[in-house]
DOBANU-584903 format. One line per 10 residues: for each residue x, y, z of N, C-alpha, C. Coordinates in Angstrom, 2 decimals, padded with zeros to 5 digits, m for minus. Example, Ala and Ser with C-alpha at 12.3 -4.5 7.8 and 13.67 -1.06 7.14 Angstrom:
013.19 m005.69 007.80 012.30 m004.50 007.80 013.20 m003.30 007.80; 012.85 m002.25 007.08 013.67 m001.06 007.14 012.90 000.03 007.87
This chain:
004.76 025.44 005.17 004.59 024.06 005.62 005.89 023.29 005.41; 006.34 022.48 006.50 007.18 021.75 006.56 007.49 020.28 005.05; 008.11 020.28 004.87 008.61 019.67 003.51 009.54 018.64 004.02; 009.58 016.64 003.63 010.88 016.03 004.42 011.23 016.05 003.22; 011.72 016.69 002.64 013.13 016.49 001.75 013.86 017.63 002.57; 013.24 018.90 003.34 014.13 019.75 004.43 014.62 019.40 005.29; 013.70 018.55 005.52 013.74 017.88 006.94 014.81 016.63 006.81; 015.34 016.41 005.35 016.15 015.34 005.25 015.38 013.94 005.79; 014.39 013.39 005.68 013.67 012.55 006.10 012.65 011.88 004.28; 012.95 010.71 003.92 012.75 009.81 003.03 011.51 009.21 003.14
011.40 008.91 004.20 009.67 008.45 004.59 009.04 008.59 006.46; 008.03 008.65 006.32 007.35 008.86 007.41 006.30 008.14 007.50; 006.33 007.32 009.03 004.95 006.30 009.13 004.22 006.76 010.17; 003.27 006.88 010.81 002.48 007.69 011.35 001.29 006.25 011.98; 001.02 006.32 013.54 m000.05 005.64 014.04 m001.15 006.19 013.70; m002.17 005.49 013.70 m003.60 005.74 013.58 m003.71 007.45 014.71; m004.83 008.14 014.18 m004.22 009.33 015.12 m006.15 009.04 016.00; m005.85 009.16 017.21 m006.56 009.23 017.95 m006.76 010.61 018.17; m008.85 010.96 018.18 m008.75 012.10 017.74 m009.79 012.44 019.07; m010.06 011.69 020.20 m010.55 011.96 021.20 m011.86 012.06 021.11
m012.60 012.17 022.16 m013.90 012.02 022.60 m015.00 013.05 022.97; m016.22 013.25 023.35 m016.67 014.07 024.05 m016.97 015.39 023.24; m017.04 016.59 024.12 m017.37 017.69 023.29 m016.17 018.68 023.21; m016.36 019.77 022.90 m015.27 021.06 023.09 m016.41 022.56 022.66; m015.17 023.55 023.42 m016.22 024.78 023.75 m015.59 025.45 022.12; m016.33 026.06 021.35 m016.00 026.95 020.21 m016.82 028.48 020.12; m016.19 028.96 019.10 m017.12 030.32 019.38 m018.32 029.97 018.52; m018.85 028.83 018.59 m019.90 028.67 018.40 m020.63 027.64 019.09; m020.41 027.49 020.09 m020.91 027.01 021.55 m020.52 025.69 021.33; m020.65 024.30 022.08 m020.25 023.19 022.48 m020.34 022.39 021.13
m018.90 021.74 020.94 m018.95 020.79 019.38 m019.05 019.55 019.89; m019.02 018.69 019.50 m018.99 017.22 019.30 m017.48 017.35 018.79; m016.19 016.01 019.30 m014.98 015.70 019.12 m015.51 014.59 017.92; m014.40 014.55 016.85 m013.85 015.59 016.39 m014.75 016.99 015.95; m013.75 018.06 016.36 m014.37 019.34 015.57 m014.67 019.12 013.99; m015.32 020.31 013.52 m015.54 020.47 012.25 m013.88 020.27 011.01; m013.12 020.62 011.31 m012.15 021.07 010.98 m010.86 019.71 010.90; m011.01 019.12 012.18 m010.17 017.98 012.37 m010.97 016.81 011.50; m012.26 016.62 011.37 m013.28 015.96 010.92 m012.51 015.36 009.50; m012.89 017.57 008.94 m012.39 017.18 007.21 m010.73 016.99 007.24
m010.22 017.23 007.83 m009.25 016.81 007.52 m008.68 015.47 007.71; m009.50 014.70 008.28 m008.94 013.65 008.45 m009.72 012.51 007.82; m010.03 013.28 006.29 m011.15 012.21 005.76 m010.03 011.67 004.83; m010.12 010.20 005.17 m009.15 009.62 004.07 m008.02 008.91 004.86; m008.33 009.31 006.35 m006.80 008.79 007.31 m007.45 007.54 008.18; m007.04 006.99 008.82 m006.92 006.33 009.91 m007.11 006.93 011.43; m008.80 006.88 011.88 m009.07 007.76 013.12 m009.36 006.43 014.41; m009.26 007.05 015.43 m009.98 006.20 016.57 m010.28 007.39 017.69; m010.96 007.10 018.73 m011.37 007.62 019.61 m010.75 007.07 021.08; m010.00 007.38 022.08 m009.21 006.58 023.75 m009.39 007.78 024.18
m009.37 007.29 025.73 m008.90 007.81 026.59 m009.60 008.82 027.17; m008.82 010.18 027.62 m010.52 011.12 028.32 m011.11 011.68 027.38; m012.58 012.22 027.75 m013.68 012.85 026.63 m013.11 014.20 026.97; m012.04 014.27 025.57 m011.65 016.03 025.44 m010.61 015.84 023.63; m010.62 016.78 023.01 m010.13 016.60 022.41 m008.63 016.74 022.10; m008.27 015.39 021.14 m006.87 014.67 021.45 m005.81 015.76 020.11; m006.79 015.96 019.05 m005.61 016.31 017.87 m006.19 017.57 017.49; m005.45 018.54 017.32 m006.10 019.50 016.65 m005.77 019.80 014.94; m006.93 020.28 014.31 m006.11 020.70 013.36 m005.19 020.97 012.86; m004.43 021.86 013.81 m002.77 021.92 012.91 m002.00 020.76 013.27
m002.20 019.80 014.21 m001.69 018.73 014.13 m001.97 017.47 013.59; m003.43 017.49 012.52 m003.82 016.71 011.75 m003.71 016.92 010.32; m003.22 018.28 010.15 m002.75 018.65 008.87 m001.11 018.52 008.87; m000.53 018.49 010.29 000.84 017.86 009.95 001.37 016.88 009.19; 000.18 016.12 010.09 000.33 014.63 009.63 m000.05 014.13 008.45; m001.38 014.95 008.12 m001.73 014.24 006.53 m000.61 014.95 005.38; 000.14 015.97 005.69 001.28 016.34 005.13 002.27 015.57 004.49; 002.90 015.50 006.46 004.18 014.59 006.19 003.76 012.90 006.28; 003.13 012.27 006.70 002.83 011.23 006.99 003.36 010.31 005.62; 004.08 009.41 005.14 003.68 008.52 003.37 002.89 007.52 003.52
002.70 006.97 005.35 001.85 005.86 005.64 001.29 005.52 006.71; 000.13 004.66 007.09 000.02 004.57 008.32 000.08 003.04 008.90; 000.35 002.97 009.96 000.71 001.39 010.05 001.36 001.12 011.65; 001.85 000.06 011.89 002.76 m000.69 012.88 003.80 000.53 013.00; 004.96 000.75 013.81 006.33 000.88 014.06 007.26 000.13 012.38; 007.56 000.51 012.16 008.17 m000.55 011.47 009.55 m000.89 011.37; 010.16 m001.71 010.55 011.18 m002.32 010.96 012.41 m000.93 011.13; 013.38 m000.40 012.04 014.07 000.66 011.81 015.52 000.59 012.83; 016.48 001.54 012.88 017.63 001.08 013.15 017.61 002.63 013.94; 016.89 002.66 015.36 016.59 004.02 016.17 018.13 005.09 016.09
017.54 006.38 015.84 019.30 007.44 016.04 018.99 007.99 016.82; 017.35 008.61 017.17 017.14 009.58 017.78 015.83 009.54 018.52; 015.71 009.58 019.61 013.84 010.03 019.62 013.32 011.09 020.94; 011.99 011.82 019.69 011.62 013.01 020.05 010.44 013.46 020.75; 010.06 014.12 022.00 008.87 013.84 022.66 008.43 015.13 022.30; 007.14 015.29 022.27 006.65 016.64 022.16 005.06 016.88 023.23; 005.01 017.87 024.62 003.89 017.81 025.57 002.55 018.90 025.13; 002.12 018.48 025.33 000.80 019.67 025.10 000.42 020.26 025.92; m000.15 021.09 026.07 m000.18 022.79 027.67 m001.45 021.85 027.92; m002.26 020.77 027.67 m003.78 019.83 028.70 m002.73 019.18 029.41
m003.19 018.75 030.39 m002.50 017.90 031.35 m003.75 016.55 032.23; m004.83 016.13 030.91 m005.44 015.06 031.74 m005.24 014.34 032.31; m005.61 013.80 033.42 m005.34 012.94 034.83 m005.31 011.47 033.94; m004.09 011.07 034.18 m004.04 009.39 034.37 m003.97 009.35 033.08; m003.28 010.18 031.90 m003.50 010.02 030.30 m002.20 011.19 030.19; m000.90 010.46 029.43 000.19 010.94 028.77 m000.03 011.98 027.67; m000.30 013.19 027.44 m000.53 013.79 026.36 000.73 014.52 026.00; 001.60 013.65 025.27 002.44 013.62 024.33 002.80 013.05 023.14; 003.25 013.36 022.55 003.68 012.88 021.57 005.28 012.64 021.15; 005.07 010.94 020.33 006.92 010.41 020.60 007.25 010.30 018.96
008.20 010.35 018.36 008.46 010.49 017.39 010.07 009.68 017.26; 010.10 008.51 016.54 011.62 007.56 016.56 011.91 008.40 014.75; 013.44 008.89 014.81 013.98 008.89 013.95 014.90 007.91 013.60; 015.08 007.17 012.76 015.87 006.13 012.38 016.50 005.61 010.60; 016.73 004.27 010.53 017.97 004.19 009.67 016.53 002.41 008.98; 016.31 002.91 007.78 016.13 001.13 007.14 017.06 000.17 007.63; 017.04 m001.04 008.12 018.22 m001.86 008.21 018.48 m002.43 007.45; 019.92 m002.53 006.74 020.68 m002.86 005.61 019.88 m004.09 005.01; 019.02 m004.20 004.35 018.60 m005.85 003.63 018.37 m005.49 002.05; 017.78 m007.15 001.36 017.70 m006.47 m000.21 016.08 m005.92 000.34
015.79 m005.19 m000.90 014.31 m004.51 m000.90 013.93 m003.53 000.54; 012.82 m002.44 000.00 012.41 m001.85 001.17 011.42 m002.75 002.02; 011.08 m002.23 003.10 009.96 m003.41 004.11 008.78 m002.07 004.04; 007.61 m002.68 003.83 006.07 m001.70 003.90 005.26 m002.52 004.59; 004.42 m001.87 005.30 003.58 m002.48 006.02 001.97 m002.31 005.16; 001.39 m003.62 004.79 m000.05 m003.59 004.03 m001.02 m004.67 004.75; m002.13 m004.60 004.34 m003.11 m005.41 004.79 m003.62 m006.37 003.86; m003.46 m007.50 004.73 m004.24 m008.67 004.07 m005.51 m008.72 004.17; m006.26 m009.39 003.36 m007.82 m009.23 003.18 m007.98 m010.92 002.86; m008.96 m011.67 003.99 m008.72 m013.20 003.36 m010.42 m013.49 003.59
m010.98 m014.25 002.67 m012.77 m014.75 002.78 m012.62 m016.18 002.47; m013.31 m017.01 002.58 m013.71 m018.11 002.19 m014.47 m018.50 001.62; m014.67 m019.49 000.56 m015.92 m018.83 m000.19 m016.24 m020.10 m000.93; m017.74 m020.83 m001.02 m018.05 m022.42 m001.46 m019.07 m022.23 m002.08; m019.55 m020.79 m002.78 m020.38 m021.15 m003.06 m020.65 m019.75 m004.19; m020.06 m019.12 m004.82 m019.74 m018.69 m005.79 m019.72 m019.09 m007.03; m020.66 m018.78 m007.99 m019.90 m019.17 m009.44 m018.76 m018.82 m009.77; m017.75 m019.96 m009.98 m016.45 m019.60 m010.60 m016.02 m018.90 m011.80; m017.16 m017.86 m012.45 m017.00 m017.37 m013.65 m017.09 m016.58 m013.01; m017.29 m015.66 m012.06 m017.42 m014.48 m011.47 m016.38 m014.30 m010.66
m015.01 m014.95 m010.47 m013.64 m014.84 m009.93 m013.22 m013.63 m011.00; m013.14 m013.84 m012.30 m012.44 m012.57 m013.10 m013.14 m011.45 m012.69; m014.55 m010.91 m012.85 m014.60 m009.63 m012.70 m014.42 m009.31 m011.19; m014.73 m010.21 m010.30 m013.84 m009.58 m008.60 m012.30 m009.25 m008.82; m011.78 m010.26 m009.17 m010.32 m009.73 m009.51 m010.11 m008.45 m010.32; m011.06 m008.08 m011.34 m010.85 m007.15 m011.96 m010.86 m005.75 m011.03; m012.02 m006.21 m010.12 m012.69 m004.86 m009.16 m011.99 m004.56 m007.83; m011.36 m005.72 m007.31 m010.35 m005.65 m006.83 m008.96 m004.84 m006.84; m008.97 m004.70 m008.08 m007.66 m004.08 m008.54 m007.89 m002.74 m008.86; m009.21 m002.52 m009.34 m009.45 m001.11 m009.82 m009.51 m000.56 m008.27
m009.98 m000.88 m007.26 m010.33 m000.50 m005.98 m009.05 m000.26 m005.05; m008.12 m000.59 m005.75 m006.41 m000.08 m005.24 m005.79 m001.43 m004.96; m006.34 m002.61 m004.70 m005.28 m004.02 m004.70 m004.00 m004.29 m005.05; m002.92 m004.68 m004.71 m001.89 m004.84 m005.32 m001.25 m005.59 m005.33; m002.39 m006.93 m005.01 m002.05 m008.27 m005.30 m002.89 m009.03 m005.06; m003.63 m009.96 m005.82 m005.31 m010.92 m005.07 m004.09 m012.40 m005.68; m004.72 m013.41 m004.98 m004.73 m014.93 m005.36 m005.97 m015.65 m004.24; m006.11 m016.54 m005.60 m007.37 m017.61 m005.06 m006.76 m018.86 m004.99; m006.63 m019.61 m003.60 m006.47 m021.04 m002.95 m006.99 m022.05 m002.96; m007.27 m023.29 m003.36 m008.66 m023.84 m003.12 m008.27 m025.10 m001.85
m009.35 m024.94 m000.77 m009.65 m025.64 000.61 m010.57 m026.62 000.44; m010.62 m027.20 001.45 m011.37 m028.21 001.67 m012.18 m027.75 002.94; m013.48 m027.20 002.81 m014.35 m026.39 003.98 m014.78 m027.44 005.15; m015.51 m026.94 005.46 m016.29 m027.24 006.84 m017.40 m028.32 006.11; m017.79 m029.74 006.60 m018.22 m030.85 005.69 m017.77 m031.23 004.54; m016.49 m031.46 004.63 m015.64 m031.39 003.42 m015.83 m031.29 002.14; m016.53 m029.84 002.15 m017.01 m029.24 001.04 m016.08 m028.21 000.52; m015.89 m028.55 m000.85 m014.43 m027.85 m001.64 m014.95 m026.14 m001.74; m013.94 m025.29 m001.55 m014.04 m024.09 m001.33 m012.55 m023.26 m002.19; m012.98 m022.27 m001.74 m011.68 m020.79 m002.26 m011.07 m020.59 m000.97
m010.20 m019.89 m000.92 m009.81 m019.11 000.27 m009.29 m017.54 m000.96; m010.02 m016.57 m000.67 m009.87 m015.77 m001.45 m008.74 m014.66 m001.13; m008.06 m014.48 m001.38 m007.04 m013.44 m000.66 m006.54 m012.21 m000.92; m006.36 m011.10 m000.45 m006.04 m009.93 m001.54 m004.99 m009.26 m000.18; m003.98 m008.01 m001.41 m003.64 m007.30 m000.21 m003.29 m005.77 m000.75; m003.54 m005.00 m000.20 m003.87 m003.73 m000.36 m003.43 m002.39 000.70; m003.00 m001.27 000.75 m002.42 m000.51 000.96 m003.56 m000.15 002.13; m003.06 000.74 003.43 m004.33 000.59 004.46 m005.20 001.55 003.70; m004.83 002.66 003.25 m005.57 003.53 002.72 m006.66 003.50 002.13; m006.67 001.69 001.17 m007.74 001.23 000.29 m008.44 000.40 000.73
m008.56 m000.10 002.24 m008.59 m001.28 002.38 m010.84 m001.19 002.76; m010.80 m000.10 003.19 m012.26 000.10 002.60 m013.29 000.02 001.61; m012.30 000.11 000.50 m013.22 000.04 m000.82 m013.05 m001.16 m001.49; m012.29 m002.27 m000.84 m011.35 m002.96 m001.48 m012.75 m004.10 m000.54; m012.69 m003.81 000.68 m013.93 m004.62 001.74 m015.34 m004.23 000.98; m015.27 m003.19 000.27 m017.03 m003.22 m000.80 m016.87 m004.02 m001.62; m015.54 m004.08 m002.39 m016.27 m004.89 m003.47 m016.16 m006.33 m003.30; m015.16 m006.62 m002.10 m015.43 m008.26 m001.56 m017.06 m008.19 m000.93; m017.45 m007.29 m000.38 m018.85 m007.89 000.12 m020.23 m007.64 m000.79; m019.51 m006.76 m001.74 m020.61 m006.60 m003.26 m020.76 m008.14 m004.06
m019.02 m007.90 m004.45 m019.11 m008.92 m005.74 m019.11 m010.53 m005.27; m018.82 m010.74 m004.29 m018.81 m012.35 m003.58 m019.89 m012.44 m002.78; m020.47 m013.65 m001.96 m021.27 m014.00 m001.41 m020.38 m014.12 000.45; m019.41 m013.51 000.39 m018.56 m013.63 001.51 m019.70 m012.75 002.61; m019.59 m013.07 003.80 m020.52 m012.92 004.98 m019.20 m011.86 006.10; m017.93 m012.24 005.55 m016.96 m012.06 006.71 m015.59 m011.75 005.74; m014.72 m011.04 006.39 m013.29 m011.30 005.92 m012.64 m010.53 006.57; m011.59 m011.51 007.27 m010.50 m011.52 007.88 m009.22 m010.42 007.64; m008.96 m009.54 008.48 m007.76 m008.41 007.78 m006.69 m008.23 009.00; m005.37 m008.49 008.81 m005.12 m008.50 009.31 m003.59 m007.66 008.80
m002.75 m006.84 009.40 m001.88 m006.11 008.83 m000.10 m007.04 008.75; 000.31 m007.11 007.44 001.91 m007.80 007.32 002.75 m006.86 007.26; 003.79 m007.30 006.88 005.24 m006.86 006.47 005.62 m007.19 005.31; 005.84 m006.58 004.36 006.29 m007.38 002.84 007.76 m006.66 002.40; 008.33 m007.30 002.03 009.82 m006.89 001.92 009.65 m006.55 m000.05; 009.79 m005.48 m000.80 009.83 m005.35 m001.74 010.95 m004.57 m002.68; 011.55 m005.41 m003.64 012.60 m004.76 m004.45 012.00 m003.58 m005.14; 013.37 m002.53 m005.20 013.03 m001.58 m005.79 012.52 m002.21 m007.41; 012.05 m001.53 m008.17 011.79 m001.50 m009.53 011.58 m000.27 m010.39; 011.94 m000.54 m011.40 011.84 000.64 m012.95 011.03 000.01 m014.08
010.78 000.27 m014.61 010.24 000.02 m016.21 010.88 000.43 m017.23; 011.51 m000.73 m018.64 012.19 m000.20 m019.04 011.23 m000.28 m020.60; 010.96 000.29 m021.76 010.23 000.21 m023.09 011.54 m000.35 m023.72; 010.77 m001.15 m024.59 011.30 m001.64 m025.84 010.49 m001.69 m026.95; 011.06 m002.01 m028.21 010.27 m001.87 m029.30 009.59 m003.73 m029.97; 008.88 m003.96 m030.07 008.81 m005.35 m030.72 008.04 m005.22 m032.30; 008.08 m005.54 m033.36 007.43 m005.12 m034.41 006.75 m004.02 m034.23; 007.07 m002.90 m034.13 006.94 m001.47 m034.03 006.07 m001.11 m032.99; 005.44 m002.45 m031.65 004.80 m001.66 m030.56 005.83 m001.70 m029.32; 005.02 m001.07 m028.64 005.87 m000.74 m027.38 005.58 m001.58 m025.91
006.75 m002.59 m025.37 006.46 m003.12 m024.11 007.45 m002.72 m023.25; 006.51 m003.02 m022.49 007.38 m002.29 m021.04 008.05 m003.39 m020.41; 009.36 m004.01 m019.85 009.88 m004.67 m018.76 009.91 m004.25 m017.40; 009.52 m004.81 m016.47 009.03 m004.59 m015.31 010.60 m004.81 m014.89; 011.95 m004.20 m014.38 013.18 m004.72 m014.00 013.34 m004.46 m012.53; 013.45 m005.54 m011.47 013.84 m005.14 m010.47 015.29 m005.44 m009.99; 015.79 m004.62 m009.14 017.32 m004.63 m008.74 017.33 m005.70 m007.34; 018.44 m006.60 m007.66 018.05 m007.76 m006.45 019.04 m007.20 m005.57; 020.22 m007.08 m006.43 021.72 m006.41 m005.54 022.36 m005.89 m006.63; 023.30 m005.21 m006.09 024.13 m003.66 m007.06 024.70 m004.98 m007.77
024.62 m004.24 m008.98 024.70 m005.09 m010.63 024.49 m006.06 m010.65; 023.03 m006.91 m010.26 022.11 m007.90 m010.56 020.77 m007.80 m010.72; 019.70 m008.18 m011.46 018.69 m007.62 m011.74 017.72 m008.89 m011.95; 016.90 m008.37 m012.24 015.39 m009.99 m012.91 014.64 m008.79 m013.72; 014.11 m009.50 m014.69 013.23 m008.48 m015.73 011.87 m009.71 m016.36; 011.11 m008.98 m016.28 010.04 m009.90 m017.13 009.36 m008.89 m017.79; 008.72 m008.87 m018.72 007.74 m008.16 m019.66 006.54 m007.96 m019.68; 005.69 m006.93 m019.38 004.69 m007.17 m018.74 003.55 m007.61 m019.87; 002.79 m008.93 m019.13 002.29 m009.32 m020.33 001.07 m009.02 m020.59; 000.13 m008.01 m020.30 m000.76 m007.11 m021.10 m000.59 m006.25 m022.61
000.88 m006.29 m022.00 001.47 m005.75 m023.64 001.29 m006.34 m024.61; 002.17 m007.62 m024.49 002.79 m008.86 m025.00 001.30 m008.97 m025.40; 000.48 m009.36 m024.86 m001.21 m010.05 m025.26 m001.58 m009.48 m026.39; m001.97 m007.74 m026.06 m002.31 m007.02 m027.35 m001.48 m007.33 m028.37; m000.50 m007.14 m028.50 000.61 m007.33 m029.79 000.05 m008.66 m030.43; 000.01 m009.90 m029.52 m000.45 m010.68 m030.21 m001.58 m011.10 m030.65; m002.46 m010.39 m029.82 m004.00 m010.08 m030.73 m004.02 m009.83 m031.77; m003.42 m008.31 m031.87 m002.86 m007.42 m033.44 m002.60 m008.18 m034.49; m001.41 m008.46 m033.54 m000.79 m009.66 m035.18 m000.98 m011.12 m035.26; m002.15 m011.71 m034.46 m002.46 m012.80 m034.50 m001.06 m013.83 m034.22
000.01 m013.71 m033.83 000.83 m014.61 m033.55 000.62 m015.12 m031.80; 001.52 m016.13 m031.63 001.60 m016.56 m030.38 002.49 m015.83 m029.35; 001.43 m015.19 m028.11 001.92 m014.50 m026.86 003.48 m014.80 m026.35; 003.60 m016.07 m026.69 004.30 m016.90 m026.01 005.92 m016.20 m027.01; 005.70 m016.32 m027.86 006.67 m015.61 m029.08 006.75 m014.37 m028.79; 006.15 m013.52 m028.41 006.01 m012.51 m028.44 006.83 m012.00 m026.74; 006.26 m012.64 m026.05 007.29 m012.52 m024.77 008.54 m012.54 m024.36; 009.05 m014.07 m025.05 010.81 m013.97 m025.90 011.15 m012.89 m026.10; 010.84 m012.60 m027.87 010.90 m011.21 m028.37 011.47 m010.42 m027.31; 010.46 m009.63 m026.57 010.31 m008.54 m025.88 011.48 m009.05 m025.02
011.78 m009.86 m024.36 013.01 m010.33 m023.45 014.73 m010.16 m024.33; 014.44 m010.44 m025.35 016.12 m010.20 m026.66 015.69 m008.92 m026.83; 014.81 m008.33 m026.86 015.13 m007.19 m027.11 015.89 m006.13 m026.00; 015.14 m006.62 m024.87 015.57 m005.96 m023.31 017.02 m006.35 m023.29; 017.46 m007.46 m023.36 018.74 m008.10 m023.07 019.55 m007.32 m024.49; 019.37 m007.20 m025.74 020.08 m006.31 m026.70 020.37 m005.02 m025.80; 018.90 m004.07 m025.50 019.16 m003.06 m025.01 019.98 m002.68 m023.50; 019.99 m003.83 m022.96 020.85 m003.84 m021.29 022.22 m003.86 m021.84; 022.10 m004.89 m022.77 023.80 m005.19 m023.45 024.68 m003.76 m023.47; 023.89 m003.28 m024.38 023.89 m001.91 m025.17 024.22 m000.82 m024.30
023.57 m000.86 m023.17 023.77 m000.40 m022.03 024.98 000.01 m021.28; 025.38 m001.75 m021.13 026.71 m001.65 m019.91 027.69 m001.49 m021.04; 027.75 m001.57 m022.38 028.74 m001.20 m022.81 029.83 000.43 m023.43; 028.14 000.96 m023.31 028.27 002.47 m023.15 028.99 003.34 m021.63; 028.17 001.97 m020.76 029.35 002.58 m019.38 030.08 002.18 m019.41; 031.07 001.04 m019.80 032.14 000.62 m019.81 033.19 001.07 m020.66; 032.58 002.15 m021.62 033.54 002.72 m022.49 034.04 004.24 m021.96; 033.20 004.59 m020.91 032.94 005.73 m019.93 034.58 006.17 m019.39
């Protein structure tokens, strides 16, 4: 199986794969599209059904994709070098059965660009003590970012605008527990663009526990660091002092250890 680190290829985005319609002949007489085979393999992807009743993907071309694929989504933003058509021996009337493939270049900016889905509800009528455990379930459900807005509804009745956004992959389980844990009837999804800095995690020590700094790179030798404060919290549970102290801390310590850092390369 094909590997893109051979292929010299860093990431791969992949359309929804249309997996066609209708039936097909097997040696076990007439299937239903998708086959058995394209079915399981494509549990977990992004399917649709166009065009004529015959089938569109086969197995080895749905195991390509769940291979190489890292995402599925829009075109996205890219700087074209090359592009590759590939025909299939069907030749249905009035329907292109090929396949196009753009090789290309990120265009020079700070951070990579990913394509995710927004998830937005409205919501007036919720107990507001039940915002934490959605947020909680939210996140366990793959989220990777919620915030709550507050509107002025329809009879100018005060409301949420609830918002989350999540990877397409999750965006199913992520729609259960908005229509479990809220009283939401509806929610809006619609797919963005988010431009995101790389990041690392760096440990430090604070009275003998361990926090992590979340450091992202803005531009070559400039950075932002904050501490992530789940850490910071426990510590100050532990030792009963203030979070707030404890966050500092963890920041002189990062800034000792960065110090510490560039001066080891600078002696290089």
């Amino acid at each position: 199986m094909w590997d893109r680190a051979l292929l010299g290829v860093e990431r791969v985005t992949a359309s929804a794969i249309n997996v066609g319609s209708g039936t097909l002949m097997s040696a076990h007489g007439s299937l239903p599209v998708p086959g058995p085979a394209v079915a399981a393999l494509a549990v977990g992807l992004p399917i649709y059904a166009g065009g004529p009743e015959r089938e569109l993907a086969t197995p080895t071309g749905v195991a390509l994709v769940r291979t190489l694929a890292t995402e599925f989504g829009r075109l996205p933003h890219m700087q074209v070098r090359r592009v590759g058509y590939g025909a299939g021996t069907a030749d249905p009337a009035h329907w292109p059965n090929v396949l196009r493939v753009f090789v290309g270049e990120e265009p020079a900016a700070a951070g990579s660009v990913e394509t995710i889905v927004e998830l937005q509800t409205n919501i007036d009528d919720l107990n507001p003590q039940v915002y934490e455990t959605v947020f909680d379930r939210v996140f366990a459900a793959g989220a990777v970012d919620a915030t709550l807005a507050p509107v002025t509804m329809k009879k100018g009745r005060p409301g949420n605008v609830l918002s989350v956004l999540a990877p397409q992959e999750k965006v199913e389980a992520v729609l259960a527990v908005l229509f479990a844990d809220t009283t939401a009837l509806g929610v809006r999804t619609h797919e963005v663009q988010r431009r995101v800095l790389p990041r690392r995690f760096v440990p430090v020590q604070v009275h003998g526990h361990e926090v992590s700094i979340k450091v992202a790179d803005s531009q070559p030798g400039r950075s932002k660091a904050a501490p992530e404060y789940e850490d910071c919290k426990r510590i100050a549970e532990q030792s009963g002092r203030p979070v707030k102290d404890i966050l500092e801390e963890a920041m002189q310590a990062y800034r000792r250890t960065a110090g510490h850092a560039k001066k080891e390369k600078g002696s290089r």
